[in-house]
C-alpha positions as CSV (number, residue, x, y, z in Angstrom):
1,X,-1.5,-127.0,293.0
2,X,-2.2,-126.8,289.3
3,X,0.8,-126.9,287.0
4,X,2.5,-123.9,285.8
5,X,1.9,-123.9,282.2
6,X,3.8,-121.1,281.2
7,X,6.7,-119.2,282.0
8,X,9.1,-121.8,280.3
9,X,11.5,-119.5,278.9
10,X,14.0,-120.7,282.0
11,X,13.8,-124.0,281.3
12,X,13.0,-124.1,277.7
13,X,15.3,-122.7,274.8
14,X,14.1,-120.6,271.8
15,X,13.5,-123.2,268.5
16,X,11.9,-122.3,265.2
17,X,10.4,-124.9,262.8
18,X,13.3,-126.8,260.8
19,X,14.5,-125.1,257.7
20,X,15.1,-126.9,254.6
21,X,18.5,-127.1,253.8
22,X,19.6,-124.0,251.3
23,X,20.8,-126.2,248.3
24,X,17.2,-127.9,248.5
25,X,15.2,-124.5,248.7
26,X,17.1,-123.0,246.1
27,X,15.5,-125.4,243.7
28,X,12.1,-124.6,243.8
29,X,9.7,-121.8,244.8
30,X,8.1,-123.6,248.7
31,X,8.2,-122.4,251.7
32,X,11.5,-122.8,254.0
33,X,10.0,-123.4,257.5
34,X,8.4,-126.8,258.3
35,X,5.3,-126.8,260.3
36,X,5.4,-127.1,264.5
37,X,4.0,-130.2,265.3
38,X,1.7,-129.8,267.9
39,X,3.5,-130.8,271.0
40,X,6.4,-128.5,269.9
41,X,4.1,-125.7,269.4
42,X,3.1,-126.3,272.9
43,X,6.4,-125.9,274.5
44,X,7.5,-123.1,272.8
45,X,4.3,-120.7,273.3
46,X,4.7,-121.9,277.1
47,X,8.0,-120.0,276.8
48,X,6.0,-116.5,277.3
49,X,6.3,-114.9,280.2
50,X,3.1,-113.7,280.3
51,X,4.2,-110.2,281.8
52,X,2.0,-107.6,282.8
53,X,2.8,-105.3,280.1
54,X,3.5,-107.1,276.6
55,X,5.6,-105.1,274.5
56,X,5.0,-108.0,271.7
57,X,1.3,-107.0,272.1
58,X,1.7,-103.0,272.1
59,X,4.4,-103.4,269.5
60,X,2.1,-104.8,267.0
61,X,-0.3,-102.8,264.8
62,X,-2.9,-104.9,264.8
63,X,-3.1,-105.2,268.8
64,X,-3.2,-108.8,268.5
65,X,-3.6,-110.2,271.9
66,X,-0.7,-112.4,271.6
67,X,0.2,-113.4,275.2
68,X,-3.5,-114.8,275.7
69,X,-2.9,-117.1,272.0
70,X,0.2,-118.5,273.3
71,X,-1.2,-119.4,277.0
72,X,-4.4,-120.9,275.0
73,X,-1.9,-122.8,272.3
74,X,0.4,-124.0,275.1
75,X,-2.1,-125.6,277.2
76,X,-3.8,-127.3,273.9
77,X,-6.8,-125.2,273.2
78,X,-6.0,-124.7,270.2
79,X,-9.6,-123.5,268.6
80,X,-10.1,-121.0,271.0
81,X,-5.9,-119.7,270.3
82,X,-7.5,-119.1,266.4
83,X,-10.5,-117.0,267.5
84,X,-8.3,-115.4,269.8
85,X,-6.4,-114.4,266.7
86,X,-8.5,-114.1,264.5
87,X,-10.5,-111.6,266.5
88,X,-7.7,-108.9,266.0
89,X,-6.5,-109.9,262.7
90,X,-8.2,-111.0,259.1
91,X,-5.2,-112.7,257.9
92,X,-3.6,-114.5,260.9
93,X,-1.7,-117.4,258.6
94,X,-0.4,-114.5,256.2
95,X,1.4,-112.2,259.1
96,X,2.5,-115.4,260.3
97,X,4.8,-115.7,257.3
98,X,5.2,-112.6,255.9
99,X,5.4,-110.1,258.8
100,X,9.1,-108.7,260.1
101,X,8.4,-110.3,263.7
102,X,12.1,-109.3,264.5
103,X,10.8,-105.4,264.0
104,X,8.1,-105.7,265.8
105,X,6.3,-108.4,268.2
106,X,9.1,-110.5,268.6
107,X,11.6,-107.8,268.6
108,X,9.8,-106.4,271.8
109,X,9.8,-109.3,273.3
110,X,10.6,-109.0,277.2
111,X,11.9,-112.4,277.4
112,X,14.3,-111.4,274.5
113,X,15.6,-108.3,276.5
114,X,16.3,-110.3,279.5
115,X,18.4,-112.8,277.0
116,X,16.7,-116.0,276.6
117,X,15.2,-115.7,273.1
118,X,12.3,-114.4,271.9
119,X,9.1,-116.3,272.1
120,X,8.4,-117.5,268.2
121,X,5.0,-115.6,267.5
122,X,5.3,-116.1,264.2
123,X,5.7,-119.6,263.7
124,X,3.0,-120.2,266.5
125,X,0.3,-117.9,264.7
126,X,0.8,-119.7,261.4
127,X,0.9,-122.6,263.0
128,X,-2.5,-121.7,265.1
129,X,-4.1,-120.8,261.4
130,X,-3.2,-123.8,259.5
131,X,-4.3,-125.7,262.2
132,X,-7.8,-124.3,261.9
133,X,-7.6,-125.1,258.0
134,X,-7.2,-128.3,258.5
135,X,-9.9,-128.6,261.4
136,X,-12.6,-126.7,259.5
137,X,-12.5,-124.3,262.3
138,X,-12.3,-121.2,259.3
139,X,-16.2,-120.3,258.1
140,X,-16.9,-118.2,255.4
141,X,-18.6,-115.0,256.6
142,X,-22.3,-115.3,258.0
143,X,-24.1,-112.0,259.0
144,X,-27.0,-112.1,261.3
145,X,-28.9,-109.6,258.8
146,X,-28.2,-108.2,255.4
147,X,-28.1,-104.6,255.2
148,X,-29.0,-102.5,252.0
149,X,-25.7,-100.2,252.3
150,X,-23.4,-101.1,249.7
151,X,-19.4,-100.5,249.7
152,X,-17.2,-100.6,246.9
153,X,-13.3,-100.8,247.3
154,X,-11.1,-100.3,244.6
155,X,-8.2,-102.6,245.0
156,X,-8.0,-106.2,246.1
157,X,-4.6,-105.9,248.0
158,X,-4.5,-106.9,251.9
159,X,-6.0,-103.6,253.0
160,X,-9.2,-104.0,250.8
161,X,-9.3,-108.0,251.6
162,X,-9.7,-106.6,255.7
163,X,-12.3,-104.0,255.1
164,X,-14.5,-106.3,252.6
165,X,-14.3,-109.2,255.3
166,X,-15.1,-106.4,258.5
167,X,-17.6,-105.0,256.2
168,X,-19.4,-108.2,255.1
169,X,-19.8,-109.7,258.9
170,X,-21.7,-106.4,259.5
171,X,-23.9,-107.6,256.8
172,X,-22.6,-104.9,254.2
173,X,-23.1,-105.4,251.0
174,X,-19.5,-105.5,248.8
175,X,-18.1,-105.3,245.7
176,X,-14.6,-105.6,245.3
177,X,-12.4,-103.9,241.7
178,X,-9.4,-105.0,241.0
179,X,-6.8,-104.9,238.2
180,X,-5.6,-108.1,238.3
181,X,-7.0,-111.5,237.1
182,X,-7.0,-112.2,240.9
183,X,-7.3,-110.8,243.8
184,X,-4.6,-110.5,246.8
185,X,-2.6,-107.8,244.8
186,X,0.8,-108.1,246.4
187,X,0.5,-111.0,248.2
188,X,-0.6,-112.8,245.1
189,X,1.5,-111.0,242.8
190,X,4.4,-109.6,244.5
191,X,5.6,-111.7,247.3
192,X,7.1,-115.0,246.4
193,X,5.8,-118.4,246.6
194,X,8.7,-119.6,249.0
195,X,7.8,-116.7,251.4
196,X,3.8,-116.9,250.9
197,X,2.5,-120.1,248.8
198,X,-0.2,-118.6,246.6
199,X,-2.8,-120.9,247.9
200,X,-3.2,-119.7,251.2
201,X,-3.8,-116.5,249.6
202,X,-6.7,-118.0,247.4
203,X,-8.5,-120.0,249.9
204,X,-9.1,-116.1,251.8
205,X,-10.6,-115.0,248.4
206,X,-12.3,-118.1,247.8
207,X,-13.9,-117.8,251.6
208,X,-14.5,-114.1,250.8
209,X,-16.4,-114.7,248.0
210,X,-18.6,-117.6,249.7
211,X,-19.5,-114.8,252.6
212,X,-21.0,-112.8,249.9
213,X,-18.1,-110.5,248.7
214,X,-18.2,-109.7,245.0
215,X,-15.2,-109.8,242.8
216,X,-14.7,-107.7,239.9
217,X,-11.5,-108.3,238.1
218,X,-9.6,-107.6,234.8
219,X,-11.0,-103.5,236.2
220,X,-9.2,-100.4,235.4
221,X,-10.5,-97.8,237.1
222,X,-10.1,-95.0,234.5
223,X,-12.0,-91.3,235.7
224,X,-15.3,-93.1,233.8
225,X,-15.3,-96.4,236.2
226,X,-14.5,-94.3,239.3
227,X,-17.4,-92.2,238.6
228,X,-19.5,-95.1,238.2
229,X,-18.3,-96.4,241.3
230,X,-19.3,-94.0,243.3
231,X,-22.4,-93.8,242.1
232,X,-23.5,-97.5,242.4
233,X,-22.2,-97.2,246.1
234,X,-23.1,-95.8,249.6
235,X,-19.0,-95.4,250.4
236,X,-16.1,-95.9,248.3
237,X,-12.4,-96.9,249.5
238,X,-9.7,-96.6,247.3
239,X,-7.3,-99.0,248.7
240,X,-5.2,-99.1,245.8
241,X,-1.2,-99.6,247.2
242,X,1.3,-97.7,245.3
243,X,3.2,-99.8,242.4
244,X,4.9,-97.0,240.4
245,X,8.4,-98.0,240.3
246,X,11.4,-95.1,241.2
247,X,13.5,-95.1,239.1
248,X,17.2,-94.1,238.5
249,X,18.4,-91.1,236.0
250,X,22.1,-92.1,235.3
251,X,24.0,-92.8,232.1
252,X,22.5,-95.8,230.6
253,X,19.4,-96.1,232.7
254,X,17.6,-97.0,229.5
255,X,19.4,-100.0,228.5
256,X,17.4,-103.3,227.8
257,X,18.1,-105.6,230.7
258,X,17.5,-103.5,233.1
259,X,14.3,-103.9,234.7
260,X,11.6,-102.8,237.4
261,X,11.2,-105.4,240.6
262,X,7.3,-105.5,240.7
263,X,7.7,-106.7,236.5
264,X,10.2,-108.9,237.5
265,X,8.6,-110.4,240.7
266,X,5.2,-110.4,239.0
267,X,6.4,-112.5,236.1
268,X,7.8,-115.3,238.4
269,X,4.1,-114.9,240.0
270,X,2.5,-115.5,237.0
271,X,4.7,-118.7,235.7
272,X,3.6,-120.4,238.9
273,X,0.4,-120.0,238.2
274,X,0.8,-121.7,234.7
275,X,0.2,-118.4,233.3
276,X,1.1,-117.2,229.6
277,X,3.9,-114.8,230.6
278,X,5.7,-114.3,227.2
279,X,8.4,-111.6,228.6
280,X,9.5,-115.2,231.0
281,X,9.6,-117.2,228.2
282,X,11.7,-115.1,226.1
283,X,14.2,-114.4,228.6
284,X,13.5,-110.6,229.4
285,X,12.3,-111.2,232.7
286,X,13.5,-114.8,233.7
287,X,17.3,-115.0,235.6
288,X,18.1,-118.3,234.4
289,X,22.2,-118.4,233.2
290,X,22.4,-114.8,233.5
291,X,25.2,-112.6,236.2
292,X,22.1,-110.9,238.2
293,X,22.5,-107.5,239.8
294,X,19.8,-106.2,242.7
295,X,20.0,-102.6,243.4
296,X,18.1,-101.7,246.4
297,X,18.2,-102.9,250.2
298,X,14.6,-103.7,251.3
299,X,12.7,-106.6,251.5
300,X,11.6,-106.2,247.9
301,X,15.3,-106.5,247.0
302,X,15.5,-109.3,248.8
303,X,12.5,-111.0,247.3
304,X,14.0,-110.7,243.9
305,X,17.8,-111.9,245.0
306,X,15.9,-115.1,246.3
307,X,14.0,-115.3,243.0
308,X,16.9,-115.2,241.1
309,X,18.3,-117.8,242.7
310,X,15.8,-120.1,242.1
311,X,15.6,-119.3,238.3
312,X,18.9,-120.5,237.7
313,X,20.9,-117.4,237.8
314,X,25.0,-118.1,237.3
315,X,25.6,-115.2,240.1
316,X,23.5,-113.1,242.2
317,X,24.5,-109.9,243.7
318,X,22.8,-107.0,245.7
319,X,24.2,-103.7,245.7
320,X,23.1,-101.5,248.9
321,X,24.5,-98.0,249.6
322,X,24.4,-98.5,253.4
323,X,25.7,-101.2,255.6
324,X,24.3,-104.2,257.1
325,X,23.3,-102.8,260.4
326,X,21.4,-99.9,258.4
327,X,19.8,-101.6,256.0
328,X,15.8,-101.5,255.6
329,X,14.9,-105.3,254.8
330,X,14.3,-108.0,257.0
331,X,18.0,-109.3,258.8
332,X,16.5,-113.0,258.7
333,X,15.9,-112.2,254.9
334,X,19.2,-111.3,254.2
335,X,20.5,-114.3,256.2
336,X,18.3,-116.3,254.1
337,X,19.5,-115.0,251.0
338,X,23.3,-115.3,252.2
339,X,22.4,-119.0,252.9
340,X,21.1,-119.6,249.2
341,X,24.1,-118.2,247.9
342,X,23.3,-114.1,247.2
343,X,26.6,-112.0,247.4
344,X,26.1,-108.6,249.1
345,X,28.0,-105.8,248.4
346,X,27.5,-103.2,251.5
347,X,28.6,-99.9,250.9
348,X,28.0,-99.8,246.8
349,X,25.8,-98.0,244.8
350,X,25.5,-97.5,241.2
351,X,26.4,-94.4,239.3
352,X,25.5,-95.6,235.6
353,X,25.0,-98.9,233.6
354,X,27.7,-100.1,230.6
355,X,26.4,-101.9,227.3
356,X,25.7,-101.3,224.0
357,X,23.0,-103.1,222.6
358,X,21.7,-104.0,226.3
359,X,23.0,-103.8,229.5
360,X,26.6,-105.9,230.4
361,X,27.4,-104.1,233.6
362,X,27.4,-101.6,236.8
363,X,29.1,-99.0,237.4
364,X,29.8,-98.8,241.0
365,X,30.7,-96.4,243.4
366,X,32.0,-97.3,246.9
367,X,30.6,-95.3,249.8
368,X,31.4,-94.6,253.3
369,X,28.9,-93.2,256.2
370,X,29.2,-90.1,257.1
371,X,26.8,-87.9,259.4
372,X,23.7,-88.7,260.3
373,X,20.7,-87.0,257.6
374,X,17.2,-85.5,258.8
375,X,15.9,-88.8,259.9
376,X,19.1,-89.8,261.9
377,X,20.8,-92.2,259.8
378,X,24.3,-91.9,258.8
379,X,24.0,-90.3,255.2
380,X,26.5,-92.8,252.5
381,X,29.1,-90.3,251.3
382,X,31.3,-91.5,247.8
383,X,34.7,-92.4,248.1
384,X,36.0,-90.7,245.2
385,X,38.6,-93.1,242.7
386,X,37.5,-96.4,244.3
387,X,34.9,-96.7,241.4
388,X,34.4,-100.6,239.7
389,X,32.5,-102.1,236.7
390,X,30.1,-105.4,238.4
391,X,29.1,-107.1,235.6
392,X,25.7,-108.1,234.3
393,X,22.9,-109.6,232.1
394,X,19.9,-108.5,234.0
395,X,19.5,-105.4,236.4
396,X,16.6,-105.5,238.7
397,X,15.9,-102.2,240.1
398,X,13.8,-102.6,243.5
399,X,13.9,-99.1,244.6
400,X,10.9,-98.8,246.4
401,X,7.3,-97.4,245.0
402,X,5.5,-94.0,244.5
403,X,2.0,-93.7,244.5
404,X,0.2,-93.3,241.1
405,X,-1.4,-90.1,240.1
406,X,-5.0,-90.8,241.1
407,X,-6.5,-87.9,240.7
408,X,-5.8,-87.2,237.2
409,X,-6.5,-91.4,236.2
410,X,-9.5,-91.1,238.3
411,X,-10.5,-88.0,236.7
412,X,-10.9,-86.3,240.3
413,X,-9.2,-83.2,241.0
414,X,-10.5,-82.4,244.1
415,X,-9.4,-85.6,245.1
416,X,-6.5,-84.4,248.4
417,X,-3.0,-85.6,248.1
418,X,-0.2,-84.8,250.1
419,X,2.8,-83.4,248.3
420,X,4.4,-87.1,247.6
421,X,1.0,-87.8,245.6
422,X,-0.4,-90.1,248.6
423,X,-4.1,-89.4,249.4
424,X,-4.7,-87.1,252.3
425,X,-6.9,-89.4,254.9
426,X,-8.4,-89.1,258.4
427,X,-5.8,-91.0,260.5
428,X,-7.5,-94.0,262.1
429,X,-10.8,-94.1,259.8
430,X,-9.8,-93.2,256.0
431,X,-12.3,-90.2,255.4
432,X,-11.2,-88.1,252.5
433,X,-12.4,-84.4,251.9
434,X,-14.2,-85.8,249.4
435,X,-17.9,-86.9,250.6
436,X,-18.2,-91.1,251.2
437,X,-14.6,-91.6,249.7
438,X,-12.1,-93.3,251.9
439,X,-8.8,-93.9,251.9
440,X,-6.4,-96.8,253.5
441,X,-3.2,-98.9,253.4
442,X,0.2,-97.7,251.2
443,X,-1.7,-95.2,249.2
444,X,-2.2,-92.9,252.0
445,X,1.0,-94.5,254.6
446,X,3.5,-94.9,251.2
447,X,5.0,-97.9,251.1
448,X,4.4,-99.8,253.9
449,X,3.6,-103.3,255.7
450,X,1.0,-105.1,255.2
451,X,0.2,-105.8,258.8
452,X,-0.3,-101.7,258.8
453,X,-2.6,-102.5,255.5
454,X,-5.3,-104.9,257.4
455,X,-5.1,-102.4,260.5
456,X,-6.1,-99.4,258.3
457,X,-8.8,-101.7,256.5
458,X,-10.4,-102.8,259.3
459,X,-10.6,-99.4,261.1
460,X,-12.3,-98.2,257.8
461,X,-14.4,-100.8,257.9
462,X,-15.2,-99.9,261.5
463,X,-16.1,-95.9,260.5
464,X,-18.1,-97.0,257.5
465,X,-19.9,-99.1,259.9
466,X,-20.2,-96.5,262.9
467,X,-21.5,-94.1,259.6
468,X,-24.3,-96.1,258.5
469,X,-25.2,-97.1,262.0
470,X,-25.9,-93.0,263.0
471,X,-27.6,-92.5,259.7
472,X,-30.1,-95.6,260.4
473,X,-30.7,-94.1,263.7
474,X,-31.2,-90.7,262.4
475,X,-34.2,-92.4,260.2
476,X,-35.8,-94.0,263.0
477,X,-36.3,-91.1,264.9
């Protein structure tokens, strides 16, 4: 009888790559988790149970087919585990790092419920991507036949990256706008480089743009452009994210020293890149010797706590309104952060900011939970008298974002938004009211992951395709 190649999780405990030691992360801007060799990425994908229904599988947006990945990884056939993979998902070694696996695939884990640990997905799917790097196994995009459809996509975040690839291997053609002096738009510019090295994300645009995808960047799309757009184009998709910043209207709210997260996170970005970034080098947006305060308790905030570390900051603290337990960010984030020596304070949020020429402090309110709000949480109630001043020399406000007024800076009226100014948009496909325009990712979902981001681009993509299939058909008859 054949060996049993799976089921492992008995015999087997749960290990993740190594992590570098916190006093050696905090000192520069790489990764934390070591690669799997292979014969340990073996034994831990042989931990899945294989079961008949997989949660991990139905818990991810993307569908990936996870349990037939980790069979293929732990027996060794490792090229096949990557098309496996990569047959579901555009960006297989950026979910790998960057997705909240403990919220969703390995949080649903049936082995987890059962109390054995979760299998590591994560760690295995980077691990499967990297691995097909290395091996050459990753082609740029071939199409059987060209097509003389065209597409373009306004925005070169994660969600446009998945429809231009999706749209390209149908032999599409596509061009690309973006802002930015590069493409990737969060992941390039708003994630950090010791959660996401910036070079995996070039090497997708650099493979993008081999398969034929066009890049135009340094584009604002002002209501002239857009117009343009469409025009030049059989479809449009406006995959745009939303990176207007809340913001707080309190006493001193206008201080200097107080800043937005996506400036502050961008900034770092840039500086890695060897980028000019004068508001780094003159101290406005750089931590280095300064009593750092975070307000805001989602993985952004935690993505600026960990910056701050690393630029030198004297003292880091994050200020959340809720507790631990009901916090929105990542727990292994925060664990993270805790390691490299970030001070939360649960229960605290601001009610104003001291200073006179700029900002030198927060003043805090403590809270308590009290009962649950519309969406079932336990709504933070202020504990009148137990008020404090936190001091500070820079305030990073990582709030969460709001979608930009499109319509008006696309010069499109008719354009459908809901009544938080996202776009309205057929769920599953993007269509808009408006004819050939499609929507996808955060500027239709809000703020959101950017697993959910490739899902929506590639079902776009899909519609698009489906479109231009029916109205070829309709010419041949």
């Amino acid at each position: 009888m054949a060996k049993q190649p799976m089921l492992k999780f008995v015999q087997i405990d749960r290990d993740m790559p190594e992590k570098r030691a916190a006093t050696d992360r905090r000192a520069d801007f790489h990764e934390i988790y070591a690669e799997y060799a292979a014969e340990k990425a073996a034994e831990q994908a042989s931990r899945c149970s294989q079961c008949g229904v997989p949660y991990c599988q139905s818990h991810c947006p993307l569908h990936n087919n996870i349990p037939d990945w980790l069979r293929l990884t732990a027996t060794g056939r490792l090229e096949e585990a990557y098309q496996t993979s990569q047959a579901t998902n555009t960006f297989p070694e950026i979910c790998g790092r960057i997705c909240p696996q403990d919220r969703l695939c390995e949080g649903n884990c049936v082995i987890e419920q059962s109390g054995h640990g979760t299998v590591t997905i994560g760690a295995v799917e980077k691990y499967i991507t990297d691995t097909a790097w290395e091996e050459g196994w990753v082609k740029p995009v071939a199409p059987t036949a060209e097509r003389p459809e065209s597409v373009g996509i306004i925005g070169g975040g994660p969600g446009g990256l998945a429809a231009a690839d999706m749209l390209r291997r149908a032999g599409i053609q596509v061009t690309v706008y973006d802002r930015y002096d590069r493409a990737g738009g969060l992941l390039m510019y708003g994630i950090p480089g010791f959660k996401l090295e910036k070079d995996v994300v070039q090497r997708r645009n650099d493979l993008l743009a081999e398969g034929g995808v066009t890049f135009e960047l340094n584009c604002d799309v002002d209501a002239a452009k857009f117009a343009d757009i469409r025009a030049k184009h059989d479809a449009v998709i406006i995959a745009t994210g939303v990176y207007k910043s809340r913001d707080l209207s309190m006493p001193g709210s206008g201080l200097p020293g107080i800043e937005k997260a996506i400036d502050f996170l961008t900034a770092s970005n840039r500086k890695s890149f060897g980028d000019e970034v004068p508001e780094f080098d003159d101290g406005r947006l750089n931590a280095k010797g300064k009593k750092v305060v975070v307000i805001g308790g989602g993985d952004t905030a935690m993505d600026c706590v960990r910056t701050s570390i690393r630029q030198g900051a004297t003292s880091v603290k994050c200020l959340y309104r809720r507790d631990r337990a009901n916090m929105p960010g990542s727990q292994r984030e925060t664990q993270n952060a805790e390691e490299e020596g970030v001070i939360f304070e649960w229960l605290s949020a601001p009610k104003g900011f001291v200073g006179d020429e700029r900002v030198t402090g927060v003043m805090v309110q403590k809270m308590r939970l009290g009962q649950p709000d519309a969406t079932g949480r336990q709504a933070p109630e202020v504990i009148e008298g137990a008020d404090y001043v936190e001091e500070a020399d820079l305030v990073i406000k990582a709030l969460g974002f709001e979608p930009e007024d499109l319509p008006t800076l696309f010069g499109q009226p008719d354009l459908p938004v809901t009544r938080w100014g996202t776009i309205k948009a057929a769920f599953e496909t993007g269509e808009t009211e408006m004819d050939g325009v499609y929507a996808i990712g955060d500027i239709v979902r809000g703020a959101s992951l950017v697993v959910w981001a490739i899902r929506d681009g590639r079902d776009c993509a899909q519609a698009i395709i489906d479109r231009f299939n029916g109205k070829a058909a309709l010419a041949a008859e």
